[in-house]
N, C-alpha and C positions, 0 to 999 in steps of 0.2 A: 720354569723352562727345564724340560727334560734333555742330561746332559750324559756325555757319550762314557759308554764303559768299555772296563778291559778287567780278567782275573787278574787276581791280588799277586798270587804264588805257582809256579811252576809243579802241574801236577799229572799225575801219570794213571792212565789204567789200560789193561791187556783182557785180551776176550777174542773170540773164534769170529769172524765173517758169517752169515745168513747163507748167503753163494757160494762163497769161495770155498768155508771149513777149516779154512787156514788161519792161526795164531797172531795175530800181530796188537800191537803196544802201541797207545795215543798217548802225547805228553800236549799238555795244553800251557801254554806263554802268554805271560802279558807281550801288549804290542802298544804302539803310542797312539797316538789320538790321529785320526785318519786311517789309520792304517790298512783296515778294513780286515778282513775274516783271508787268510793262504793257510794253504795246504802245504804240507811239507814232506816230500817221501826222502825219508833221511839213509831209505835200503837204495838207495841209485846214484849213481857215481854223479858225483857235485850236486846232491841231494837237492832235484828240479821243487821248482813250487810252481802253485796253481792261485790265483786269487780268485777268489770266488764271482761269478758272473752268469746270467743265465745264458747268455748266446755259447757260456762253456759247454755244456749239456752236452754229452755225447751218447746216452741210452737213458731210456725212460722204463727199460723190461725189469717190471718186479724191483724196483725201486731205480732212484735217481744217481747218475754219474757224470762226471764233469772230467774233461780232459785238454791235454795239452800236447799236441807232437804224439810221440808214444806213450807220452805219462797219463795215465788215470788216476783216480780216485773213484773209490764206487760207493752206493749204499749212505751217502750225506745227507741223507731227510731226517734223519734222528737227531744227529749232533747241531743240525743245522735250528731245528725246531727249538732244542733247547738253547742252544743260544739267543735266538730270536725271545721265545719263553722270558728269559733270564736277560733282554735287554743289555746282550755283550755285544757293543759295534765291533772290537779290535781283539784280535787276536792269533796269535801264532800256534799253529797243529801239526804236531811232526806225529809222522807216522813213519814203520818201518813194512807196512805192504799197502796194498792195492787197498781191502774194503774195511772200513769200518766195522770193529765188533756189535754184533748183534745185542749180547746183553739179554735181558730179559724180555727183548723185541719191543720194548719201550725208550721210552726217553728218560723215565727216571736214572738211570745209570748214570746221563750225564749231567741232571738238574744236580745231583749227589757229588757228581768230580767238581761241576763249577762254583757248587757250596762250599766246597772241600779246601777249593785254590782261593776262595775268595773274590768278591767284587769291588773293583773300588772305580771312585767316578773319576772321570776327567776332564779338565778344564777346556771343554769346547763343547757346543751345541748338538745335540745329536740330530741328523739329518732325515726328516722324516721325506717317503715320496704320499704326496695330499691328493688325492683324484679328487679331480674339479670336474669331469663330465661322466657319466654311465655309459658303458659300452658292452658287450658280451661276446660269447666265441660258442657255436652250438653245432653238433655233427651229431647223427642217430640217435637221437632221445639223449646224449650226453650237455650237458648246459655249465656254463660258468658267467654269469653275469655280477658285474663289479660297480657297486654303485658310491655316490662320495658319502665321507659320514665322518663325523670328528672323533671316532674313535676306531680300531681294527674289530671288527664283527666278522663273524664266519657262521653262517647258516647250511648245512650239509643234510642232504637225502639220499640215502642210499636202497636199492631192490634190489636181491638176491631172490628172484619170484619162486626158485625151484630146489631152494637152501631152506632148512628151519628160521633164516634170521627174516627171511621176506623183507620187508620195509623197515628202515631205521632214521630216525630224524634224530638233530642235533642243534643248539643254536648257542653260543659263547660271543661274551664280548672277550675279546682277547688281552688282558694285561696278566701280570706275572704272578699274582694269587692265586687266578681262575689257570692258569696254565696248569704250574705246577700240583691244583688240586686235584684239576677234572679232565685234564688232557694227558700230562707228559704219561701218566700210570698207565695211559691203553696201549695195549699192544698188536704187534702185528698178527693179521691176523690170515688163514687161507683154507682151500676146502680138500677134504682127502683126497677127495677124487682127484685131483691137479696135482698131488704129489710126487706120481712116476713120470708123469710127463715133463714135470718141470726137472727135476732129476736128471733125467736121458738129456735135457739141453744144455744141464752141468751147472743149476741153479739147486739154491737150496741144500747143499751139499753140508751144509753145519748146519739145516733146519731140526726141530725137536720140539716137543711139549715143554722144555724149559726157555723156549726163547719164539715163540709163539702161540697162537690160540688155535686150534685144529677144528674142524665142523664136517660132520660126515651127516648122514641122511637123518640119523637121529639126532644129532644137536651136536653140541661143545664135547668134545672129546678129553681135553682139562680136565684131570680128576679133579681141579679146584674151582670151573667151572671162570666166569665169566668173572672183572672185577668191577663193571657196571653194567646193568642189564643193556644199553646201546653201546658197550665197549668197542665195535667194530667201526661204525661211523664215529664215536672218538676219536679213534686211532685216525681216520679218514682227515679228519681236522686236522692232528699231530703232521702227519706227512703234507699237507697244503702247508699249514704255516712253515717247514720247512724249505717247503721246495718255494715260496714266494721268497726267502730270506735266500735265496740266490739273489737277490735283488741288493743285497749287503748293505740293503737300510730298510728299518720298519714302513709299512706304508699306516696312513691312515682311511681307510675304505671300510664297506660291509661288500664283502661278501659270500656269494648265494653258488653254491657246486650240489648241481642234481647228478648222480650218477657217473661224476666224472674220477679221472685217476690220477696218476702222475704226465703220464701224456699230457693231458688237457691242463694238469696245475703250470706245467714247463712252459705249455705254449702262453698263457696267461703273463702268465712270471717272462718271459721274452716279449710279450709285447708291452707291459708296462716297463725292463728297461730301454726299449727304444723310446716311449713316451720321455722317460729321465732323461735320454741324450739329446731328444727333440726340445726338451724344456732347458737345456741346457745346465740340468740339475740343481733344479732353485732350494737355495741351505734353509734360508730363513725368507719367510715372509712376512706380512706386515703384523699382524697379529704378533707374532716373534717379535719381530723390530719394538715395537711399543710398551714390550714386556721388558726392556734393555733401557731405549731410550727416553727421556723424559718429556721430550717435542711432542707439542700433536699439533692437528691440523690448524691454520696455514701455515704452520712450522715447521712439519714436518716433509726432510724432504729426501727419504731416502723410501723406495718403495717394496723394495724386494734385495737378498743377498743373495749371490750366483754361486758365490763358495767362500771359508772362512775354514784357513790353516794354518799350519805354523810361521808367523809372522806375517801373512798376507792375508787382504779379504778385499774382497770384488762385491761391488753394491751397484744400484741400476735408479735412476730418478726419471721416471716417464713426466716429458714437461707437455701439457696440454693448453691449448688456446684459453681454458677457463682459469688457470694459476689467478690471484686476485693480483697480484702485484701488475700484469700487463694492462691495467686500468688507469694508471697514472705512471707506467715508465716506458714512456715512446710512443705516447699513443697511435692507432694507427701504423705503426712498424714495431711489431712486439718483440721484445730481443730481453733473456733473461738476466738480470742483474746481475755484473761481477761478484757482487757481494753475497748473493745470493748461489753462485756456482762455487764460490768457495767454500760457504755453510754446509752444501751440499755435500762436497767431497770430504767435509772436518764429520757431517754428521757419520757415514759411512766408518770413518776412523774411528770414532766414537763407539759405534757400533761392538768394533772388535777391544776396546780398549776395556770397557763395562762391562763386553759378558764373560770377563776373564773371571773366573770365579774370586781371588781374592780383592775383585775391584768392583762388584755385585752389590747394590746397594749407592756406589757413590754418584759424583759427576765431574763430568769433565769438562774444566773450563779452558777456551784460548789462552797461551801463555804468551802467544808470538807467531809470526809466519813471518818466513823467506824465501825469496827465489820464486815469488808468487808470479809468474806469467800468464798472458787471454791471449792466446791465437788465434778464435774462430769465435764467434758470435752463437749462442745458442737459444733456439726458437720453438713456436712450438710443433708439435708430432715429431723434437729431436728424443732419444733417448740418452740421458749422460751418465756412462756407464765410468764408474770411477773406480782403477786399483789401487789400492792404499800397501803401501811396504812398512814394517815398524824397524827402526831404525835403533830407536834404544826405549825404553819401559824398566820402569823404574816402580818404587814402590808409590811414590807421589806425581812422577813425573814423566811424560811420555813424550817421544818424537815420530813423527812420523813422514813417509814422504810420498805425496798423493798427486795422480794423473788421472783428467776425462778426459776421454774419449767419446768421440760420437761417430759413427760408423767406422771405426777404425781410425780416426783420425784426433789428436791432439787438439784440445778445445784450452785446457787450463791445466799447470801443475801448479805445484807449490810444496812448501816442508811444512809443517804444522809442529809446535810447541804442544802441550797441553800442560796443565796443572789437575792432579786429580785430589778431591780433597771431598771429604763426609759431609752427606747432606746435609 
């Protein structure tokens, strides 16, 4: 199970904005497990922060910005890419202006500081978003269609019909090898002609041949030329994987962008995190679960984890008319065994007690339950959605204190003992 990260050490680099031209210094922080990816503008009085989100998104023009009130941040597709690249969930980013150093209009810059600070993992699951159905978003020839796949794939086409680059095709599975080899290195890229205009609108104002790739009628204007002959749809990738990591969790999907830009990546990236709020941001699912728990089926009775933090985790048992136990308990008026709703809610606990990393490997056996109460009868098409609170965890021994729910209403608690002890 792939589990969540944050840099090792507190590390710093300074470099001029793409836009802006202006000077400003990134220091990157560990942060804890949940924490998620904030922005820190440490130049503005009670130094506001921004947590990363796509519905943040306040301009798409010539790269991605995310704001708050009057605070911005601008130019996040780079740092964002490589964090995503580099499988950092948590982390704190103080800045002291508006945009993000350009750098060598790559990502490398920051594969190199987050090398630099170091990676270290942390004791919790890292939360992937899984697309379970294909859907796509399509306006003038531009296309983004997301289809499911148990790995992050990104296939890109790009036309420039009236440019030397013409047509450029791309296709990456996306993990942190293939980033750092074939991705982070491309740079940004743009065409001569668009350089006074974008100027007059007061972008690109720190642009250059050392922190981009230039293309005028005859080709690459780089004395050094290109650093892969499809570097431009590279780059094209680098900025999608960044702008989807406003999502501030990896997804696992393939997909497919013909001709699109950051516009289309943002709109993408907002409507998979309303899919997240709509799913009610499922942490683990079963596949997960199995890779923890030792149960399987008819034993197993936890189906899905809703969320799992520090000391608390929410798990969900969809009970259906086929369970084998309502064949011999009540027959004729099916109603789930006490015993069985308590297993339910211990496995849940379990859940979170096992994927503690230094408890990885063992099992948890009942040690004791108190304070066990049944309010409500559970049947089938209920869903028993159970919080578990840890109370005290020990190196051998765990307590915990666990409530279902079925629609909002109180079905069973109780405290739960465990004894953890090597297979």
């Amino acid at each position: 199970m792939q589990m969540q990260r944050s840099v090792k050490d507190k590390v710093s680099y300074e470099g001029i904005g793409l836009h802006t031209g202006k000077k400003v210094t990134v220091t990157l922080k560990p942060a804890p497990v949940n924490y998620g990816i904030v922005f820190v503008r440490v130049d503005l009085p009670s130094s506001p922060s921004i947590k990363v989100k796509a519905s943040k998104v306040v301009s798409n023009e010539r790269g991605t910005s995310i704001g708050e009130g009057r605070v911005r941040i601008t130019t996040v597709e780079h740092i964002l890419a490589a964090l995503s690249g580099l499988r950092i969930n948590n982390v704190i980013i103080k800045m002291d202006g508006e945009e993000f150093p350009a750098g060598d209009g790559s990502a490398l810059p920051w594969v190199r500081l987050i090398q630099r600070a170091g990676i270290v993992e942390q004791p919790a699951p890292c939360r992937f978003l899984k697309i379970e159905k294909p859907f796509w978003i399509e306006e003038n020839g531009k296309r983004l269609i997301i289809l499911p796949d148990e790995e992050f794939k990104i296939t890109y086409t790009v036309d420039f019909p009236e440019s030397p680059l013409k047509s450029q095709f791309a296709e990456f599975v996306i993990n942190e090898e293939n980033f750092i080899r074939e991705i982070a290195p491309s740079r940004t890229f743009g065409f001569m002609k668009e350089v006074e205009k974008l100027k007059k609108k007061g972008l690109v104002q720190g642009g250059s041949l050392d922190n981009a790739v230039v293309i005028d009628d005859k080709g690459v204007v780089n004395e050094k030329g290109l650093r892969f002959p499809n570097e431009p749809v590279r780059h094209k990738i680098l900025d999608l994987i960044g702008d989807l990591y406003l999502l501030g969790r990896p997804i696992k999907a393939h997909v497919i962008a013909v001709k699109a830009g950051h516009l289309f990546h943002v709109r993408l990236a907002q409507k998979l995190e309303k899919l997240m709020e709509d799913d009610r941001g499922v942490c683990l699912d079963i596949r997960d679960i199995e890779k923890i728990l030792p149960h399987r089926y008819p034993f197993l009775l936890v189906d899905k984890i809703l969320s799992l933090g520090e000391g608390e985790i929410v798990g969900v048992k969809n009970v259906t008319v086929n369970e084998p136990f309502f064949s011999g308990h009540f027959p004729g008026h099916p109603v789930v065994p006490a015993a069985l709703i308590v297993e339910a809610m211990a496995q849940v606990a379990g859940v979170y007690l096992l994927n503690k990393s230094e408890n990885q490997g063992k099992l948890a056996y009942f040690a004791g339950i108190d304070k066990a109460r049944f309010r409500r009868p559970v049947v089938p098409g209920d869903q028993l959605i159970t919080k578990v609170k840890i109370l005290i965890l020990k190196k051998k021994t765990g307590k915990v204190e666990a409530v279902g729910t079925v629609n909002g209403k109180v079905v069973a608690e109780a405290n739960f003992l465990f004894s953890l002890v090597e297979r």
